[in-house]
C-alpha positions in Angstrom: 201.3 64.3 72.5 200.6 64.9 69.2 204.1 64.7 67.0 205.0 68.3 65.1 204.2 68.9 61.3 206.9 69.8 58.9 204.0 72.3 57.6 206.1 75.5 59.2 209.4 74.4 58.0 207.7 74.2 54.4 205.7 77.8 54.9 208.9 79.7 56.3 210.6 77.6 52.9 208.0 79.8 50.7 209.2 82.8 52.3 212.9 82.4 51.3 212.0 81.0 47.8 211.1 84.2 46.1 212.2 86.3 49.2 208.3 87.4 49.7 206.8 87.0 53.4 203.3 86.7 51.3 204.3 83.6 49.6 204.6 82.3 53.0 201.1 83.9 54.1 199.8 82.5 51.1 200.9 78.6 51.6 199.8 79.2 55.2 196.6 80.2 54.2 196.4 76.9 52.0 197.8 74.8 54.7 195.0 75.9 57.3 191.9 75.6 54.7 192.7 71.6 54.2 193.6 71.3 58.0 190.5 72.5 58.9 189.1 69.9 56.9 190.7 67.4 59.0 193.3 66.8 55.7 196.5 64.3 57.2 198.9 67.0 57.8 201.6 64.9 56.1 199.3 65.1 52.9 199.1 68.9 53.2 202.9 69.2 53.6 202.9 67.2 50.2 200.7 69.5 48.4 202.6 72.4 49.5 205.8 70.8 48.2 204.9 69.7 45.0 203.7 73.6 44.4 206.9 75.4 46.3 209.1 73.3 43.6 207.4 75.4 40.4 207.5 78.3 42.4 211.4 77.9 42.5 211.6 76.7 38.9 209.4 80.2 37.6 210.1 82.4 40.0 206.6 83.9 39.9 204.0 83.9 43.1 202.0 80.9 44.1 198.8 82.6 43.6 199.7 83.7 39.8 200.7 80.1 39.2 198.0 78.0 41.2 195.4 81.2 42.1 194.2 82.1 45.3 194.8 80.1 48.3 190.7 79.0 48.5 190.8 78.2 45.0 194.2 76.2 45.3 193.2 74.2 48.4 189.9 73.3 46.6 191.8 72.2 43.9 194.2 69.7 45.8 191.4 68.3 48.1 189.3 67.6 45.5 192.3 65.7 43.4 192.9 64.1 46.7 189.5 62.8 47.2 189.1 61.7 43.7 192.8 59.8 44.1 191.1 58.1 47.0 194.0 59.8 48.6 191.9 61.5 51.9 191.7 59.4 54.8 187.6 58.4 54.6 187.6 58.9 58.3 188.6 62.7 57.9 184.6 62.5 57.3 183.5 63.4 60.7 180.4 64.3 62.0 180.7 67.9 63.0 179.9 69.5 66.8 177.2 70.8 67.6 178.5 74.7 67.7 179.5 73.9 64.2 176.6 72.3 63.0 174.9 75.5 63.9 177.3 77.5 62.5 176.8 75.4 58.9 173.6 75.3 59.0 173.0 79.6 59.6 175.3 79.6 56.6 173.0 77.7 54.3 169.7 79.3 55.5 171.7 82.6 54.3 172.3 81.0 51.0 168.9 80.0 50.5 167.2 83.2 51.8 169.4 85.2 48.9 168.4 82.5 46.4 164.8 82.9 47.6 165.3 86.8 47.3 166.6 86.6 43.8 163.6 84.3 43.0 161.4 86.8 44.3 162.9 89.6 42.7 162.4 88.0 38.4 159.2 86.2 39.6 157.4 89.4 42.2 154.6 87.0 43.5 153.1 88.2 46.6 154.6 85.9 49.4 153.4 85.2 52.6 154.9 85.8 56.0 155.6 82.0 56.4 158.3 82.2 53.5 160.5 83.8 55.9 160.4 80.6 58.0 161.8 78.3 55.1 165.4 79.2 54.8 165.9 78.2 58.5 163.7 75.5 58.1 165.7 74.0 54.6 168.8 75.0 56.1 169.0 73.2 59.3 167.1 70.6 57.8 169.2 70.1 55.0 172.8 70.3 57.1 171.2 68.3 59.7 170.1 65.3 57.7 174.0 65.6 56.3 175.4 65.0 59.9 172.8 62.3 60.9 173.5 60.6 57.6 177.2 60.6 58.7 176.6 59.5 62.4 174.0 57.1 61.6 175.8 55.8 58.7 178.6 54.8 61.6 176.2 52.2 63.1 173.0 51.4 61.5 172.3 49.5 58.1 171.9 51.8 55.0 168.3 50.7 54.4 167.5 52.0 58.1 169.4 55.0 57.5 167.0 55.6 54.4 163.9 54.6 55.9 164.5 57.3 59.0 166.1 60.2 56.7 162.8 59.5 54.5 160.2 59.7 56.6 161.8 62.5 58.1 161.4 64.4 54.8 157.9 63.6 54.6 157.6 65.3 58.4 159.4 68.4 57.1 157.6 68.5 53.6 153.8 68.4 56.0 155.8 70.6 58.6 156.3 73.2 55.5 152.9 72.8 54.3 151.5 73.4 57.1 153.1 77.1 57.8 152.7 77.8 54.6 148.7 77.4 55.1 148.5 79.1 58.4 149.8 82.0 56.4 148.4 82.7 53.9 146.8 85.2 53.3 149.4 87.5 54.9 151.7 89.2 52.8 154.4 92.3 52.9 154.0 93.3 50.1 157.0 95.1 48.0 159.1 95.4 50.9 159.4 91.1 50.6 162.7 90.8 48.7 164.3 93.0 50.5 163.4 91.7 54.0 164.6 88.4 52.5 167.8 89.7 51.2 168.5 91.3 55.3 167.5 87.7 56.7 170.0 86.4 53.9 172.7 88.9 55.1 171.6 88.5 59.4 171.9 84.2 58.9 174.9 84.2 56.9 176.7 87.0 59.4 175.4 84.8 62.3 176.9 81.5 60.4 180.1 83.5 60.1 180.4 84.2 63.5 179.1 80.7 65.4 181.8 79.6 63.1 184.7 82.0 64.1 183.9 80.8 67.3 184.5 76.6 66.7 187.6 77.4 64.5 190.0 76.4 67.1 189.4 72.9 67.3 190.8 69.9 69.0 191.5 66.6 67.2 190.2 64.2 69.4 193.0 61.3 69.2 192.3 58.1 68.2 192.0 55.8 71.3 195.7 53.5 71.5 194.6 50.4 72.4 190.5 49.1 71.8 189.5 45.6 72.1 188.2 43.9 68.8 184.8 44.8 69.8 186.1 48.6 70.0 188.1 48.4 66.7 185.6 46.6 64.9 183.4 49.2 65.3 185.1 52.1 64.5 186.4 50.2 61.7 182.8 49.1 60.4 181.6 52.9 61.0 184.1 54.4 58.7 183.9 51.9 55.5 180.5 52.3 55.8 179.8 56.3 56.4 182.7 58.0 54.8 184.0 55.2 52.9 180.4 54.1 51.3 180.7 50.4 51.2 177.7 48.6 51.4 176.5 46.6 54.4 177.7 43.3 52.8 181.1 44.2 51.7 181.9 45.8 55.4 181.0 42.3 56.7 183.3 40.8 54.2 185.7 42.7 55.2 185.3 42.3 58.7 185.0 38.8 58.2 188.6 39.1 56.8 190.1 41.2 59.0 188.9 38.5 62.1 190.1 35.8 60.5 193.7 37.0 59.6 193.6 38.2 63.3 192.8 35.0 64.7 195.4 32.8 62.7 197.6 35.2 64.0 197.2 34.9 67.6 197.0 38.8 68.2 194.1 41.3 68.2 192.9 43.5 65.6 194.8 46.8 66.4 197.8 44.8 67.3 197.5 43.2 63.5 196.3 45.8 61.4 197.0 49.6 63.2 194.6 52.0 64.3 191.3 51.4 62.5 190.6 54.8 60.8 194.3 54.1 59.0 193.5 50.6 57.6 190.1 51.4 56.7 191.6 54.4 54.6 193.3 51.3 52.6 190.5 50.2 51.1 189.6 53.9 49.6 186.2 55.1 49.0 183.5 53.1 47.0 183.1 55.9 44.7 180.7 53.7 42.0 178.6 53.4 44.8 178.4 57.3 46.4 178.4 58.5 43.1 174.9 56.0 42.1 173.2 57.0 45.8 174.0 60.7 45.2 172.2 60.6 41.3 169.4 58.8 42.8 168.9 61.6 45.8 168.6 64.3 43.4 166.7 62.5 41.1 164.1 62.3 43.8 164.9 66.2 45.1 164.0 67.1 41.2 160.8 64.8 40.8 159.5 66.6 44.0 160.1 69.9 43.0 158.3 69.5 39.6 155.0 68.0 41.5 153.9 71.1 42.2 154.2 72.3 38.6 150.9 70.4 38.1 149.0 73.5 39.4 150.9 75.7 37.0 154.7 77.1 35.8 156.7 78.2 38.7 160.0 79.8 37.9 161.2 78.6 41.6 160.6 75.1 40.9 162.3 75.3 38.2 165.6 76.9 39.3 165.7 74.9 42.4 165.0 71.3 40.2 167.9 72.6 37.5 170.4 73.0 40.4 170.0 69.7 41.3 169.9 68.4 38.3 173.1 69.9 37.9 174.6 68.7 41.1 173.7 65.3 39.9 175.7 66.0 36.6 178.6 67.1 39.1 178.8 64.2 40.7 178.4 62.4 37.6 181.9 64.1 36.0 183.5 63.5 39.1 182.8 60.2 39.0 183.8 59.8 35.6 187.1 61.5 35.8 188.2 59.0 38.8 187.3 56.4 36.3 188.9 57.4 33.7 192.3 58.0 36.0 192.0 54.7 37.2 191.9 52.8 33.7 194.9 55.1 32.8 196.9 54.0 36.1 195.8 50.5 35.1 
């Protein structure tokens, strides 16, 4: 049975603070926004906390000190994850109703990027257009999750190959509705259409997603053999955590050893194997150089096609992740420079 979080005690504590029941609404919203991003409910309770104590000290509301509760949860997992606070296995690879649900979501993003496109540049479509925000978003949330599971049990170079060549299937796949096509077109009524499938994929996201939002947290199992242990162990240093192949065999390698001068097995030494992974953090030197060289090669592809000629699409779509890359970039940069100060 799963042991009870002091996350109501610190809610009903925001309701007595300031004597406002939407204090406590508002730390509950917090609470369930990192929860249901499989955040260590201990952690949560600390993050609430840390914010109820300048909430007593000012008096004011938590959402004029520390905004809304969205905005503040971002906030703390994001400071979390570049602490190397999160537990790497909180990573998971999401079910399949969820999946769905993600990847309607993102078809409805890029269907109103696609409309907004449409509407500055007004080039006469065709009907296979329609097909490409389902096609980019399932693709692109299902290469996400088969990055993750895969990541659990295959070498990265494998992982690459597949993902790769399953990009080149998509990019011919594309091509290939987009010449059956042609020629067909909608005419003015284009942007709008896309703007209803934008507002019909992202409803339909909403709602697959309302549907998964009570989960269950599938316990980890008490007692695996070494064989069992090892790997779960290996899977989560090497998806969420991003080590490389050779430092999860060095570790391994480590962990077997100590176990066996020991006498006793590897959960019996070192815990459940999701906890002691989380000890050696996230390599972040190495997500952060995979992640830059992934859009580097997003952008190069989207500026092929500007051979032919200028297309404003091309262009927004290789800015964005251009600037994604220069995210990650600051991101990683800030970790380092918190490190070298904690140093």
């Amino acid at each position: 049975m799963a042991e009870a979080t002091p996350i109501p005690a610190t809610v009903n504590a925001y309701e007595h603070a300031r004597g406002e029941g939407l204090d406590g609404q508002w730390a509950f919203a917090v609470s369930w926004r990192l929860l249901m991003k499989n955040v260590d409910a201990t952690l949560v309770d600390e993050g609430l906390r840390e914010a109820l104590e300048l909430v007593r000290e000012t008096g004011e509301s938590p959402e004029e000190l520390f905004g809304s509760p969205g905005v503040h949860a971002a906030e703390l997992f994001e400071r979390w994850r570049r602490d190397g606070r999160l537990n790497p296995a909180a990573v998971k690879v999401p079910t399949s109703r969820s999946l769905v649900a993600s990847s309607l979501k993102a078809s409805g993003w890029i269907a109103f990027i696609m409309f907004v496109l449409e509407l500055v540049g007004g080039r006469d479509l065709p009907v296979g257009f329609f097909a490409l925000p389902l096609l980019l978003g399932f693709a692109t949330i299902g290469g996400v999750a088969f990055w993750e599971w895969a990541s659990h049990a295959w070498a990265t170079a494998l992982v690459v190959t597949v993902m790769t060549a399953a990009t080149v299937g998509i990019g011919a796949a594309t091509v290939g509705v987009l010449e059956v096509t042609s020629g067909t077109s909608l005419g003015a009524l284009t942007p709008w259409l896309l703007l209803l499938e934008a507002a019909v994929l992202w409803s339909a996201g909403t709602v697959v997603l309302i549907l998964v939002t009570a989960k269950t947290f599938a316990e980890v199992q008490d007692n695996p053999d070494d064989e069992q242990w090892v790997r779960r162990f290996s899977g989560v240093l090497r998806g969420p955590g991003w080590q490389s192949d050779a430092r999860v065999r060095e570790i391994v390698r480590e962990a077997r050893s100590h176990a066996a001068e020991s006498g006793r097995t590897l959960a019996a030494e070192f815990g459940p194997p999701d906890a002691h992974a989380m000890a050696y953090g996230v390599d972040v030197r190495r997500r952060t150089t995979l992640k830059i060289a992934l859009y580097a090669v997003l952008v190069a592809l989207n500026l092929v096609p500007m051979v032919d000629g200028f297309s404003w699409a091309t262009t927004a779509v290789a800015l964005f992740f251009t600037w994604q890359a220069w995210q990650e970039y600051r991101t990683y940069d800030r970790f380092r420079s918190s490190a070298q100060v904690a140093s």
